[in-house]
N, CA, C and O atoms as CSV, one atom per row, in Angstrom:
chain,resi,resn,atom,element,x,y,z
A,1,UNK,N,N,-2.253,-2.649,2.305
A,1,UNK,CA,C,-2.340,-2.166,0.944
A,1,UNK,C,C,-2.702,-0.679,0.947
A,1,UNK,O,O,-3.816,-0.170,0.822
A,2,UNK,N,N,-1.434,-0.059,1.128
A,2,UNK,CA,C,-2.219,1.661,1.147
A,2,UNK,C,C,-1.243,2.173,0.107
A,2,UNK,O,O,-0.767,3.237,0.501
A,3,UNK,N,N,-0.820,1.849,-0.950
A,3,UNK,CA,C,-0.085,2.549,-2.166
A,3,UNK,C,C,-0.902,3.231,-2.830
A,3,UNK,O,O,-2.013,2.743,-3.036
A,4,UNK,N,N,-0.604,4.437,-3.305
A,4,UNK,CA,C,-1.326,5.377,-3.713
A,4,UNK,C,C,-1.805,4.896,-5.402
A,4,UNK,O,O,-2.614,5.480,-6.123
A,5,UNK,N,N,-1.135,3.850,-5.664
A,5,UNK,CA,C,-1.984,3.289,-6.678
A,5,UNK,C,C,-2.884,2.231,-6.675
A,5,UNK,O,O,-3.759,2.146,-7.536
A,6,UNK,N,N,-2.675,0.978,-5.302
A,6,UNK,CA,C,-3.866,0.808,-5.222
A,6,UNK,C,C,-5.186,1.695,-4.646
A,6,UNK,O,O,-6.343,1.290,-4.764
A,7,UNK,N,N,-4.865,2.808,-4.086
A,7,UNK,CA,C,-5.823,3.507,-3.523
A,7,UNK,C,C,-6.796,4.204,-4.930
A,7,UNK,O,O,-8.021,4.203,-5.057
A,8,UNK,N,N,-5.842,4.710,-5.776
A,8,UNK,CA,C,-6.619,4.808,-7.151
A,8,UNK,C,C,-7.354,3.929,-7.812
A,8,UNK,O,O,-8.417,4.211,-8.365
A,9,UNK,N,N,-6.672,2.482,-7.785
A,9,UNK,CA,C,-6.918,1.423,-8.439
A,9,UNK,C,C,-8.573,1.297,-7.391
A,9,UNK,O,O,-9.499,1.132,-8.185
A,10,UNK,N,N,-8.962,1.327,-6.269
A,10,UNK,CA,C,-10.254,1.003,-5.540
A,10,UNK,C,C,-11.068,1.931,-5.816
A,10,UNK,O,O,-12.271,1.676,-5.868
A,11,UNK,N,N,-10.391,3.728,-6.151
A,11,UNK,CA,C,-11.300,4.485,-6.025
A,11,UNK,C,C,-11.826,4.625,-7.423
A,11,UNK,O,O,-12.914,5.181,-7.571
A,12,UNK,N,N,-11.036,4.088,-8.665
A,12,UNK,CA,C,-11.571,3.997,-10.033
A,12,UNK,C,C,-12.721,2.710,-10.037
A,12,UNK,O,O,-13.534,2.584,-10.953
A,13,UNK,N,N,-12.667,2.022,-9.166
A,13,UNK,CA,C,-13.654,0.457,-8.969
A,13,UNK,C,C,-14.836,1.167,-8.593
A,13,UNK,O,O,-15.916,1.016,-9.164
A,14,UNK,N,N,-14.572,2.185,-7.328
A,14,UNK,CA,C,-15.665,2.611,-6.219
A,14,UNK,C,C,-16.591,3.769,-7.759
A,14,UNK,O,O,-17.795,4.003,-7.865
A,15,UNK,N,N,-15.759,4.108,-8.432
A,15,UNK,CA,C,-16.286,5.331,-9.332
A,15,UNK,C,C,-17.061,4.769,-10.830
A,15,UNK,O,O,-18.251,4.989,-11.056
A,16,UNK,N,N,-16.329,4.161,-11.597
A,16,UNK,CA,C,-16.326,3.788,-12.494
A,16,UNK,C,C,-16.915,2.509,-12.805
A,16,UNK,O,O,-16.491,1.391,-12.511
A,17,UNK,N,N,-17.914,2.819,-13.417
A,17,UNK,CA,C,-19.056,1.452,-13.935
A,17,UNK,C,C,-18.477,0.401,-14.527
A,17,UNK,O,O,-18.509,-0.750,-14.093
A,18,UNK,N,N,-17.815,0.856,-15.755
A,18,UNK,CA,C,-17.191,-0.096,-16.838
A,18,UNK,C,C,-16.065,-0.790,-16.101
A,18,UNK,O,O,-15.969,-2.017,-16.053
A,19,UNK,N,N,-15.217,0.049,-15.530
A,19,UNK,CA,C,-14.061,-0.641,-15.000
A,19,UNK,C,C,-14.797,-1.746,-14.573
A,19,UNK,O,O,-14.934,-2.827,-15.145
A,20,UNK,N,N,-15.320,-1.315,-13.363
A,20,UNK,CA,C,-16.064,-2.249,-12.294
A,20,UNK,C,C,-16.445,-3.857,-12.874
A,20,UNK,O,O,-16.039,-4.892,-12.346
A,21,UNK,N,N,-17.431,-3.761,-14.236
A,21,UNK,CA,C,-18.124,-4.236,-14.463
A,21,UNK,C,C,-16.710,-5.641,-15.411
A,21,UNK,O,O,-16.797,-6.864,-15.527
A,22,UNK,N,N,-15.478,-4.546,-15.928
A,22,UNK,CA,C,-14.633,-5.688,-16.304
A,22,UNK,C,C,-13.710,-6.168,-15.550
A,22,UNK,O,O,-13.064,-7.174,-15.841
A,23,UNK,N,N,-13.527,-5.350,-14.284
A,23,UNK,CA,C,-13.457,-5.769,-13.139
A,23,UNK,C,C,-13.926,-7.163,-12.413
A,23,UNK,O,O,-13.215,-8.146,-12.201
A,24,UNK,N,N,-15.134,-7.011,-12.131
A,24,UNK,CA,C,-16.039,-8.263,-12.125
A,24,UNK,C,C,-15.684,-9.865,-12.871
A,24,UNK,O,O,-15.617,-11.020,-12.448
A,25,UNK,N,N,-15.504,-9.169,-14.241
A,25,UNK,CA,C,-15.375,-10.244,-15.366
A,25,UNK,C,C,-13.633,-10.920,-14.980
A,25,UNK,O,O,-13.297,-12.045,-14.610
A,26,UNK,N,N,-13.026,-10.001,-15.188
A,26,UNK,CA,C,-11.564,-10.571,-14.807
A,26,UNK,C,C,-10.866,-9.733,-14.133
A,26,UNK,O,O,-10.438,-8.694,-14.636
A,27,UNK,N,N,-10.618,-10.154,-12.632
A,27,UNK,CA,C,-10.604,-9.251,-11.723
A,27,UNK,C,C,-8.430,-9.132,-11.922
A,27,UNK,O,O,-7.727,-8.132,-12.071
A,28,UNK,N,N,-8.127,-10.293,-11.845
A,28,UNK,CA,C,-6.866,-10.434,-12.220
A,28,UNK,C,C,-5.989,-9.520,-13.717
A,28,UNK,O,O,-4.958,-8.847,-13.725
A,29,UNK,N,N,-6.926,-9.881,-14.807
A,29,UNK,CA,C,-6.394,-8.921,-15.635
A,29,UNK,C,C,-6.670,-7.327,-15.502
A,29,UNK,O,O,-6.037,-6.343,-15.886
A,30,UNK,N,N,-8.130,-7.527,-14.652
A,30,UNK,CA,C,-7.963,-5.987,-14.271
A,30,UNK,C,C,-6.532,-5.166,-13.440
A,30,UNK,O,O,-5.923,-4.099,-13.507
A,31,UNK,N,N,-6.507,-6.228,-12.794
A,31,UNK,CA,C,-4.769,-5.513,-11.875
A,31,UNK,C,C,-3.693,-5.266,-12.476
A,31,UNK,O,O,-2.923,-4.346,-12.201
A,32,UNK,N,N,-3.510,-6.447,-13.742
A,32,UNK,CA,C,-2.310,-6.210,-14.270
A,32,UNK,C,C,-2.236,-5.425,-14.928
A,32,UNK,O,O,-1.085,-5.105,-15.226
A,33,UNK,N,N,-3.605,-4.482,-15.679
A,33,UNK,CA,C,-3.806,-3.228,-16.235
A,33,UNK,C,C,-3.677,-2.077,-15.552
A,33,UNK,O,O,-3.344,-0.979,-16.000
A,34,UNK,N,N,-3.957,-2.374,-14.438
A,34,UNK,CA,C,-3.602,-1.125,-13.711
A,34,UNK,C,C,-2.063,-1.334,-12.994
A,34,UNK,O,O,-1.553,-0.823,-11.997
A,35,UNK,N,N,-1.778,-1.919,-13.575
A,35,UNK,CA,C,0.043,-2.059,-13.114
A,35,UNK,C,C,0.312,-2.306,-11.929
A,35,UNK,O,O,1.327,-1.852,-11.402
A,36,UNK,N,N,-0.654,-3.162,-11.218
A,36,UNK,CA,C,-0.497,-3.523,-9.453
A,36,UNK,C,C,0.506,-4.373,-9.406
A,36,UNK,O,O,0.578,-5.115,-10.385
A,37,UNK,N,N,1.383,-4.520,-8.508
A,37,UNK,CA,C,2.435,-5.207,-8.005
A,37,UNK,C,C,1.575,-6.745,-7.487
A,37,UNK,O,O,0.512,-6.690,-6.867
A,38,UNK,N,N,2.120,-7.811,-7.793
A,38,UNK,CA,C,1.746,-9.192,-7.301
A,38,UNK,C,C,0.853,-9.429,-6.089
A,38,UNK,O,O,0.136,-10.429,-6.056
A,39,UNK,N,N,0.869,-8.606,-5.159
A,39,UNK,CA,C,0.867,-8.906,-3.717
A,39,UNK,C,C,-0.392,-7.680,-4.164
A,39,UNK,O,O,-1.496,-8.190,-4.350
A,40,UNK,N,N,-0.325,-6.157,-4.347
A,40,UNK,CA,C,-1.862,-6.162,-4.811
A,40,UNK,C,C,-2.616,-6.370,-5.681
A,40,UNK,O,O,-3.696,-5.784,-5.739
A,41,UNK,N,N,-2.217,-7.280,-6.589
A,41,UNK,CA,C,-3.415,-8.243,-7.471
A,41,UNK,C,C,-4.112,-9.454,-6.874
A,41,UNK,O,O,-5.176,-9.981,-7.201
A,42,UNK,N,N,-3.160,-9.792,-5.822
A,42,UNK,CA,C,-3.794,-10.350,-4.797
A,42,UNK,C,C,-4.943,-10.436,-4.136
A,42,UNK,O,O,-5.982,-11.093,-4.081
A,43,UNK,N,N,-4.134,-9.131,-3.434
A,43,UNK,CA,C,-5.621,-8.304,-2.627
A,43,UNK,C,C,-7.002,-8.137,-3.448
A,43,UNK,O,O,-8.072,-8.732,-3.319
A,44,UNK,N,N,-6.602,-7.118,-4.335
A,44,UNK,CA,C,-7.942,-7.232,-5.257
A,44,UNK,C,C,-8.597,-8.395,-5.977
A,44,UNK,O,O,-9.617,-8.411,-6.665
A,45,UNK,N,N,-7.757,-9.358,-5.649
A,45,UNK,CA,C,-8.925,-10.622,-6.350
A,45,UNK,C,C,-9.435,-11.212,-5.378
A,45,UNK,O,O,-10.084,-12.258,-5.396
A,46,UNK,N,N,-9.063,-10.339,-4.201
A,46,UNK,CA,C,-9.420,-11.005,-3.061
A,46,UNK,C,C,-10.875,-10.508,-2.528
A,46,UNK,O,O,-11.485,-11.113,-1.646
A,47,UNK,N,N,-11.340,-9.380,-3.143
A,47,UNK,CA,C,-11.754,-8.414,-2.696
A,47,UNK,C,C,-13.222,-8.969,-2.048
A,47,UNK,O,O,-13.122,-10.174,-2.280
A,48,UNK,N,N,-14.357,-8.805,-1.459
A,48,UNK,CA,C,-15.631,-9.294,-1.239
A,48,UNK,C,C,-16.034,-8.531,-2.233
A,48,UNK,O,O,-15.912,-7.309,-2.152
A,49,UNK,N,N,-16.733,-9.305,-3.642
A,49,UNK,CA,C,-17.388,-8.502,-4.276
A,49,UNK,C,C,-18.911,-8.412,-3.869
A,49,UNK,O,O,-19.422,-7.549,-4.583
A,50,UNK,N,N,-19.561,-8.795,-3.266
A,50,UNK,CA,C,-20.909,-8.459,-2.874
A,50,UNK,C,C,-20.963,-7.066,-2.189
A,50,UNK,O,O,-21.888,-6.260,-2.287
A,51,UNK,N,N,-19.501,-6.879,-1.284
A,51,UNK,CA,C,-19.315,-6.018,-0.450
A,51,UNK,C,C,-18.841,-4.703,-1.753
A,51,UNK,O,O,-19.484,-3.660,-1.874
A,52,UNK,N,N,-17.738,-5.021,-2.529
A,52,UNK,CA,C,-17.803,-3.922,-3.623
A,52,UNK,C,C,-19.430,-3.405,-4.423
A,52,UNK,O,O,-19.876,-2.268,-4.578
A,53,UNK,N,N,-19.804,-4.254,-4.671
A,53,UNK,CA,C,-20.740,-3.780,-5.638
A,53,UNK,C,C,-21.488,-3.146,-4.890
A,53,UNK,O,O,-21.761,-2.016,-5.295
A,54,UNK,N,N,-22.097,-3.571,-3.570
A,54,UNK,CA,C,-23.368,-2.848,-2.607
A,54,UNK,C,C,-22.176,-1.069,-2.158
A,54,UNK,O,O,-22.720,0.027,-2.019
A,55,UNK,N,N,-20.929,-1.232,-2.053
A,55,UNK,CA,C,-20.439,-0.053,-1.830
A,55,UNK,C,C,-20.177,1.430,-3.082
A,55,UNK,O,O,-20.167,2.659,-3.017
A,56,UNK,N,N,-19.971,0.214,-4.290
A,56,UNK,CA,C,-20.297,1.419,-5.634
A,56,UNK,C,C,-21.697,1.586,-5.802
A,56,UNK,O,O,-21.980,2.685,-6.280
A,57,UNK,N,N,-22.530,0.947,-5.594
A,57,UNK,CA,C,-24.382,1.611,-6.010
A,57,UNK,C,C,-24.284,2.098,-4.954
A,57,UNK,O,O,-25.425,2.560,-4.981
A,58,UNK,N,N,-23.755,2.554,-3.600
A,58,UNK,CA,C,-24.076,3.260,-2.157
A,58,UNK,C,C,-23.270,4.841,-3.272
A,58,UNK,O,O,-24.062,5.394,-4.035
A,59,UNK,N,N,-22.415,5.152,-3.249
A,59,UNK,CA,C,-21.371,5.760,-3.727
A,59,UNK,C,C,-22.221,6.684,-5.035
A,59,UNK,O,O,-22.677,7.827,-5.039
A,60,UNK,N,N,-22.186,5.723,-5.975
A,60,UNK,CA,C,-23.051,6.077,-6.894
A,60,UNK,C,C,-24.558,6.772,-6.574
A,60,UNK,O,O,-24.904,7.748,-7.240
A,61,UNK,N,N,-25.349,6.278,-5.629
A,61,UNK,CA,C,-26.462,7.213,-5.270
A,61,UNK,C,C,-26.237,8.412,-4.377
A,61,UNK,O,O,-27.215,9.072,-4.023
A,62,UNK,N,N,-25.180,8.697,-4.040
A,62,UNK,CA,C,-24.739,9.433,-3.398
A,62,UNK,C,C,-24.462,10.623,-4.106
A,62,UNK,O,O,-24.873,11.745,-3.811
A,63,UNK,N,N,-23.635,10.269,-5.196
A,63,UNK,CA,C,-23.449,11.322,-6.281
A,63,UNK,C,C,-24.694,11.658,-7.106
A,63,UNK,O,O,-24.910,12.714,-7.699
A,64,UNK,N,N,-25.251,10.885,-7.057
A,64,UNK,CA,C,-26.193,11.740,-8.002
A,64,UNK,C,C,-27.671,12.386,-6.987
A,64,UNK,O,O,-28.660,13.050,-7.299
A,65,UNK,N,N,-27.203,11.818,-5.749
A,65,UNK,CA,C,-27.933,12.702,-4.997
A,65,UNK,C,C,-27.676,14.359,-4.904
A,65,UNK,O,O,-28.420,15.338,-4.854
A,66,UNK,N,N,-26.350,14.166,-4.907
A,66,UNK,CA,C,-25.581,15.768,-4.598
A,66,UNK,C,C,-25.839,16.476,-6.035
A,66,UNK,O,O,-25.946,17.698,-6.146
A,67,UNK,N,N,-25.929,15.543,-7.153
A,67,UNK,CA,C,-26.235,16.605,-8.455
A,67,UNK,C,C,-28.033,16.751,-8.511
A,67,UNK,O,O,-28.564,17.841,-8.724
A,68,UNK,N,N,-28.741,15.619,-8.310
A,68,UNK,CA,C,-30.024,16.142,-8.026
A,68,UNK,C,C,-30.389,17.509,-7.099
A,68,UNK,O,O,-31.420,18.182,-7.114
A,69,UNK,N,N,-29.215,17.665,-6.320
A,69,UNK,CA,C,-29.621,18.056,-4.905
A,69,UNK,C,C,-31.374,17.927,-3.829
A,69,UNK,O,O,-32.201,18.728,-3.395
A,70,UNK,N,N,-31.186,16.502,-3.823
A,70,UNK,CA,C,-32.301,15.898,-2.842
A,70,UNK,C,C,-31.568,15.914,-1.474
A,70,UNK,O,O,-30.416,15.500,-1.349
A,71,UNK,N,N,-32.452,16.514,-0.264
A,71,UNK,CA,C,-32.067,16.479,1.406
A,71,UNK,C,C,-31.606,15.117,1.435
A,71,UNK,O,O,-32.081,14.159,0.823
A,72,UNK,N,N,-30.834,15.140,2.052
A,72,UNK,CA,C,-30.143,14.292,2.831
A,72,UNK,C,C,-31.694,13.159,3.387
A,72,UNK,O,O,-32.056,12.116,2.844
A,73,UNK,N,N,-32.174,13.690,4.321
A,73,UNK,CA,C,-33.393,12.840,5.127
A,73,UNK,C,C,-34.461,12.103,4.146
A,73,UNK,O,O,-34.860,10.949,4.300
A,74,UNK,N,N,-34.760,12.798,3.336
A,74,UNK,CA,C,-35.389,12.138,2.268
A,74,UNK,C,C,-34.586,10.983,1.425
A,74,UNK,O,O,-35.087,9.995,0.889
A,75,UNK,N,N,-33.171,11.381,1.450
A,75,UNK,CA,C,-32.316,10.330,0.480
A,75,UNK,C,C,-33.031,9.255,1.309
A,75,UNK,O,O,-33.828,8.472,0.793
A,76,UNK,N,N,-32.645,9.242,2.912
A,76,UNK,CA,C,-32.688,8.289,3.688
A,76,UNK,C,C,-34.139,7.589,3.323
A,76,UNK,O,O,-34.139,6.547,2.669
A,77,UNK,N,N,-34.962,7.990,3.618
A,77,UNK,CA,C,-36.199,7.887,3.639
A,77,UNK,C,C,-36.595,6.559,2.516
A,77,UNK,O,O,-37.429,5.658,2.615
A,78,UNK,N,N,-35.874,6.799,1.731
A,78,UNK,CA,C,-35.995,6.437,0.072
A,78,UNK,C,C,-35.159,4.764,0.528
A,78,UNK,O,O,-35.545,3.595,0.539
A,79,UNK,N,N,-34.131,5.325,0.791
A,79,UNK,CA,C,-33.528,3.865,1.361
A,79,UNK,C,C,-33.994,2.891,2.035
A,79,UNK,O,O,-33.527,1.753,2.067
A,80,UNK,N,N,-34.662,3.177,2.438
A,80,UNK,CA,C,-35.698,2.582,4.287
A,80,UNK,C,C,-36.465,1.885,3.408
A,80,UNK,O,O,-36.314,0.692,3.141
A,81,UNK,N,N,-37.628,2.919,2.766
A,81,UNK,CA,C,-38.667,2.377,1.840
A,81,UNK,C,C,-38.072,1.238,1.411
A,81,UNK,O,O,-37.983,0.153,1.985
A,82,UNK,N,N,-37.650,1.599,0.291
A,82,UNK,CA,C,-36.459,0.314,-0.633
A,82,UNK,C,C,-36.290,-1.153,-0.027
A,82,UNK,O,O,-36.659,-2.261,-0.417
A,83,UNK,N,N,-35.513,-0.664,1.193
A,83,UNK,CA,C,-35.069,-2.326,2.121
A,83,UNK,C,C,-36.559,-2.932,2.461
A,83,UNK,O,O,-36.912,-4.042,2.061
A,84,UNK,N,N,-37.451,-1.998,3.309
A,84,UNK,CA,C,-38.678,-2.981,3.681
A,84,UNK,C,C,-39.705,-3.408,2.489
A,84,UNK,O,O,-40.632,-4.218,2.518
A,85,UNK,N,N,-39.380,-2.855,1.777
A,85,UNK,CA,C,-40.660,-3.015,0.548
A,85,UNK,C,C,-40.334,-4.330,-0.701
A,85,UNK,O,O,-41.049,-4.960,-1.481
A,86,UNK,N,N,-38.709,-4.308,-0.340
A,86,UNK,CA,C,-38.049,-4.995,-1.887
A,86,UNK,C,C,-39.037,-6.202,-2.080
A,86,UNK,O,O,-39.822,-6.395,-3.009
A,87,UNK,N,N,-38.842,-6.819,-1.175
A,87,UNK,CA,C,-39.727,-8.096,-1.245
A,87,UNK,C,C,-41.417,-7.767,-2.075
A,87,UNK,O,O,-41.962,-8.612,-2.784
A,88,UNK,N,N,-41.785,-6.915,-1.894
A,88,UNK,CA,C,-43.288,-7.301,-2.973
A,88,UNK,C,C,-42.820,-6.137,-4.002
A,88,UNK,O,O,-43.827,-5.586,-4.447
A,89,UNK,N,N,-41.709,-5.618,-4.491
A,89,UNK,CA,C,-41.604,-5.298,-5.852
A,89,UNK,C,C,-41.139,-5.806,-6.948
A,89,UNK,O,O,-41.122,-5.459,-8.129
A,90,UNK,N,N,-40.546,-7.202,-6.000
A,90,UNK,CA,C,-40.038,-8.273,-7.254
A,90,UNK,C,C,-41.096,-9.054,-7.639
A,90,UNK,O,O,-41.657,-9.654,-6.722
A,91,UNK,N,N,-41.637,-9.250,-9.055
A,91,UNK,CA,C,-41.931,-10.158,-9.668
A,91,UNK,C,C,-42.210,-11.634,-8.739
A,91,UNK,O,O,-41.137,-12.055,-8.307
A,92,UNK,N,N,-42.729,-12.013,-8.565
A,92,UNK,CA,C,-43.584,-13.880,-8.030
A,92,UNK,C,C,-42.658,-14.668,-8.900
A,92,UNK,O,O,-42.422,-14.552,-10.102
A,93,UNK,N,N,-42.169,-15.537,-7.961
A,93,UNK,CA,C,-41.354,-16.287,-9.106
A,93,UNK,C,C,-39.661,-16.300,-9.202
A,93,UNK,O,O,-38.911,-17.264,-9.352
A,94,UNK,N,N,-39.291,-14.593,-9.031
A,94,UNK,CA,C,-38.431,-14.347,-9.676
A,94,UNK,C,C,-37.356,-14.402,-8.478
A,94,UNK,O,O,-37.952,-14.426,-7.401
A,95,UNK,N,N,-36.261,-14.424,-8.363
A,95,UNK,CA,C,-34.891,-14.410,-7.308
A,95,UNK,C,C,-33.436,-13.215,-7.310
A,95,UNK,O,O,-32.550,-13.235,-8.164
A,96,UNK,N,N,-33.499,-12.315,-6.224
A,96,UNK,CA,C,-32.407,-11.709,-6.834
A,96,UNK,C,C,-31.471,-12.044,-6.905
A,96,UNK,O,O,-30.617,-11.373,-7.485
């Protein structure tokens, strides 16, 4: 799948919240809106969405790192924190 419209069609997913999010909801009518050929509406309903969504919030903090302009090492830093800590910032009780 390397047509330059599905390549748009992933990089409007990878960019774009709303898409994404009706994306999510109906991943199929999302394709046929973006005018994908059978074989990539396929693909994209095929897609790992756990693997999409963790790659648009990666993407997304990325950009707004570069408009914050925060170092690079610190982004990291922030990330690290995040993964070892998640566990006692959720709520008792609660499940992500």
């Amino acid at each position: 799948m390397s047509s330059p419209r599905f390549e748009a069609f992933l990089a409007r997913l990878y960019s774009d919240p709303e898409f994404l999010s009706c994306f999510m909801r109906a991943p199929e009518q999302a394709g046929r809106e973006a005018a994908l050929d059978s074989r990539e509406q396929a693909a994209a309903a095929a897609i790992d969405r756990a693997g999409l969504l963790m790659a648009a919030r990666s993407y997304e903090l990325k950009r707004r790192a570069r408009r914050t302009g925060t170092p690079r090492r610190i982004r990291a830093l922030g990330v690290l924190w995040r993964l070892c800590f998640a566990k006692y910032l959720t709520p008792y009780g609660k499940h992500r």
